[in-house]
C-alpha positions in Angstrom: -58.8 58.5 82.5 -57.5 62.2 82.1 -54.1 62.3 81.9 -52.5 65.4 84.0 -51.6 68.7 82.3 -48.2 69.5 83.0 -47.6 71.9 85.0 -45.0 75.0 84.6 -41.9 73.6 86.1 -40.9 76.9 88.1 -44.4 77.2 89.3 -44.1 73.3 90.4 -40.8 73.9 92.0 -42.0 77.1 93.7 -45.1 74.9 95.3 -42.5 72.0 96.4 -40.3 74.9 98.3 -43.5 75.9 99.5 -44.0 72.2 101.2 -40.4 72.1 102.2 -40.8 75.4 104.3 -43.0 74.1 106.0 -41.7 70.9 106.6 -37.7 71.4 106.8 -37.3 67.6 107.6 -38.3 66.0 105.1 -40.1 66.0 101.7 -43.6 64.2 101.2 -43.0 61.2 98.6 -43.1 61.5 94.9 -46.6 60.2 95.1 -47.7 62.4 98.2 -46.1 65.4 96.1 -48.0 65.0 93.1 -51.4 64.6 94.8 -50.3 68.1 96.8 -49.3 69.5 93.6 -52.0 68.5 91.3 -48.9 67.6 88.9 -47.8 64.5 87.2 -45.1 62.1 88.8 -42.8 62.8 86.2 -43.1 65.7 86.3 -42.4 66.2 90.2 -39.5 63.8 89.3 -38.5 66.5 87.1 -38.8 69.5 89.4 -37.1 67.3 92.2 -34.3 66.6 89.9 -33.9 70.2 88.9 -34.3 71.0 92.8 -30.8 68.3 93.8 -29.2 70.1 91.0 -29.4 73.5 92.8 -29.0 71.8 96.0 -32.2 72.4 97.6 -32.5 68.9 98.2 -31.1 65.5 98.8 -31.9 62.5 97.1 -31.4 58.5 97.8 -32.4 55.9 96.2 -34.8 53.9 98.2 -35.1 56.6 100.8 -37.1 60.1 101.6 -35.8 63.4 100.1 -34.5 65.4 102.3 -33.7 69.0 101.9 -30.5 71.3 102.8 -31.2 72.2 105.8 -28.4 75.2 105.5 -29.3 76.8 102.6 -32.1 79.5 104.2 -28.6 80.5 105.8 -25.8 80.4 103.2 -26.3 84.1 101.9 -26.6 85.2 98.5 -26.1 82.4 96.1 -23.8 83.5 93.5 -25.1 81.0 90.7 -27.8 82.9 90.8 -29.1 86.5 89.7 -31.3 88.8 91.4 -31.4 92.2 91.4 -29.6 93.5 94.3 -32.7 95.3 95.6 -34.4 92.3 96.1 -31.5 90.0 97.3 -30.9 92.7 100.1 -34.7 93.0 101.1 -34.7 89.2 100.9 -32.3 89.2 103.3 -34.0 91.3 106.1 -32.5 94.4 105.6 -33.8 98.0 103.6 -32.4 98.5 100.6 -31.8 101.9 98.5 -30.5 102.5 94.6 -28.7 105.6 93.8 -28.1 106.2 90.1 -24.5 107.5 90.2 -24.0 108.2 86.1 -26.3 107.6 82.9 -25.1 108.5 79.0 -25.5 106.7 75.9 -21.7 106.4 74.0 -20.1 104.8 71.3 -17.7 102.3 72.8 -13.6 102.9 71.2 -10.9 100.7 70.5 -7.8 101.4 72.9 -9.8 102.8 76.1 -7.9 101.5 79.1 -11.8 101.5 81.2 -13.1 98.8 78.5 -14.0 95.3 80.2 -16.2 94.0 77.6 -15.6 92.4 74.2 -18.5 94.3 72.6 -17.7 95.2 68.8 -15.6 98.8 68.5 -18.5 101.1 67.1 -21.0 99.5 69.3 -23.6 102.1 70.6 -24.7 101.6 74.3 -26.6 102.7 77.2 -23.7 103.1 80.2 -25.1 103.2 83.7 -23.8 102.9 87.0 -25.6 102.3 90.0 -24.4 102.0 93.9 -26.9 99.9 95.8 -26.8 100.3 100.2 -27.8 98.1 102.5 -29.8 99.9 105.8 -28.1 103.3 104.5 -24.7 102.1 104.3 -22.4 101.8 100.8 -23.0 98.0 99.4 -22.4 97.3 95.4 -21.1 99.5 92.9 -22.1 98.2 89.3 -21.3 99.7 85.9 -23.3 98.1 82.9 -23.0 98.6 79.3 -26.5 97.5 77.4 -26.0 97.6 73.6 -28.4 99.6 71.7 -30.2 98.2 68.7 -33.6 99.9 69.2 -34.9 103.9 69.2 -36.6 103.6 72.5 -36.8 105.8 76.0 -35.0 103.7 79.0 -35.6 104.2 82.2 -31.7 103.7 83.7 -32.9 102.6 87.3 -34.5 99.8 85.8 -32.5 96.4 86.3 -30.1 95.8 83.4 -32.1 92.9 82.8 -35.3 94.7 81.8 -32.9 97.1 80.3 -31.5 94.6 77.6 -35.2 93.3 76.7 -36.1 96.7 76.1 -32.8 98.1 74.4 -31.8 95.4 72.2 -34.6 92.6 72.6 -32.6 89.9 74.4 -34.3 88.2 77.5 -31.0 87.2 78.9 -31.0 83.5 80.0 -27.5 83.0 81.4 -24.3 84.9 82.7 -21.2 83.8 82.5 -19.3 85.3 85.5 -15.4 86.4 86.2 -14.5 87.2 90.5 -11.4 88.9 90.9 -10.0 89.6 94.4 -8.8 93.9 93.7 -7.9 97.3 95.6 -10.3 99.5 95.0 -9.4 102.7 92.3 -9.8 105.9 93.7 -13.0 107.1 91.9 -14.9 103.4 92.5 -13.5 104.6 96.6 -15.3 107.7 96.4 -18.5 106.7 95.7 -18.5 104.0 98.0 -17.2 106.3 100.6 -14.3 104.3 101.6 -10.4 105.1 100.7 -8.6 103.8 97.4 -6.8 100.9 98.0 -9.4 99.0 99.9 -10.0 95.2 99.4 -13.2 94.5 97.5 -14.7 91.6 95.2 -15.0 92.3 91.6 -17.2 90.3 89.2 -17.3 90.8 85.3 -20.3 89.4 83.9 -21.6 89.0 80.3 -25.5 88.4 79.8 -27.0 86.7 76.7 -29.3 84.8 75.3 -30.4 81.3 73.9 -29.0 82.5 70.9 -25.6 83.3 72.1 -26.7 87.0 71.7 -24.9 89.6 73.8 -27.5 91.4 76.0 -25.2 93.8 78.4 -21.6 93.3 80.0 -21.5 94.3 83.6 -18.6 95.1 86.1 -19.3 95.1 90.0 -17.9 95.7 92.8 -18.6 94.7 96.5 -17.5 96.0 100.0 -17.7 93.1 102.9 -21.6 91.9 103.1 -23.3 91.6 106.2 -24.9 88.6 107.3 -27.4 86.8 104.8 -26.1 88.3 101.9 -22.3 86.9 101.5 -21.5 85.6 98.3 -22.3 81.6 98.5 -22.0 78.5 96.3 -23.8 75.2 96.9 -21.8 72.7 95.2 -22.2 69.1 95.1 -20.4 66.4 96.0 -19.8 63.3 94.1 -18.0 60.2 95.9 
């Protein structure tokens, strides 16, 4: 007998959502899953696993899985990171990015704007970007990508692709700081709101397997509309 080639587990999860979609009651068996899939049972076990762990699904032993019902409605999951363009399009509405500033600095010890805890000396690529959401102000986000490579940048791309490029890190986590603030006068401005109003700001520090530091980010956001409010699935344990 042939034993199964393992599939790629994001592939095999995105094929289970697939089946869920269509089926929002319930998920097929393990069994049923892996004859759909053309994958192993462990690995479905796997990709179900990871799936109750981002709390797409339900799990009980003895009993069908059965997905969260909510979670095509919950918004824009903040445990995860997509670039605003496609969160907002995602979310049924038309989504435009305005490059507000671009300049490559040298980052000083003692300047009251610094939010990161990059090295003093450290070259980088500052951008800042103001995404809207069917013409009207959204997301403010300034990002600083260190710069350890002689190589043209494109500053609309996301900071993602922007650290690959600039410094060779393919970012695999964030760590992620939300601050209730009144917004500055200049961060007002380009938002087109007045100074003082309340917004959500999250610091954010992207790096790699290695520990490697591939950009620090600061955002702001004005009150989302529907389907793209900031959301957390959590899970309960009793």
């Amino acid at each position: 007998m042939t034993e199964k080639r393992a599939p790629d587990q994001d592939a095999l999860i995105d094929r289970i959502l697939h089946l869920w979609r269509a089926d929002a009651e319930t998920l097929p068996s393990e069994p049923r899953l892996a004859e759909l899939t053309g994958a192993s049972r462990n690995s479905v076990r796997e990709a179900l696993i990871r799936l109750e762990e981002r709390g797409y699904v339900h799990r009980t032993q003895g009993a069908r899985t059965s997905p969260n019902r909510r979670l095509p409605g919950v918004g824009r999951r903040i445990d995860q990171q997509f670039d605003h363009s496609l969160s907002i399009r995602a979310a049924g509405y038309e989504p435009t990015l305005e490059l507000v500033a671009s300049d490559r600095l040298t980052l000083s010890a003692g300047d009251p704007a610094r939010y990161d805890e990059l090295p003093d000396g450290t070259g980088v690529l500052r951008t800042v970007k103001m995404w809207r959401v069917d013409a009207a102000p959204y997301a403010l986000a300034e990002d600083l990508v260190p710069l350890s490579r002689e190589v043209d940048l494109d500053p609309h791309r996301p900071v993602f692709e922007l650290a690959e490029a600039a410094n060779g890190i393919r970012v695999a986590w964030e760590t992620l700081w939300i601050d209730a603030i009144a917004l500055d006068a200049e961060r007002a401005a380009i938002l087109s709101t007045d100074a003082g109003t309340p917004a959500i700001e999250m610091t954010y520090c992207g790096y790699g397997v290695d520990d490697a530091i591939g950009y620090w980010s600061r955002e702001v956001q004005l009150p989302a509309p529907a389907g793209l409010r900031n959301a957390l699935i959590r899970r309960v344990r009793s």
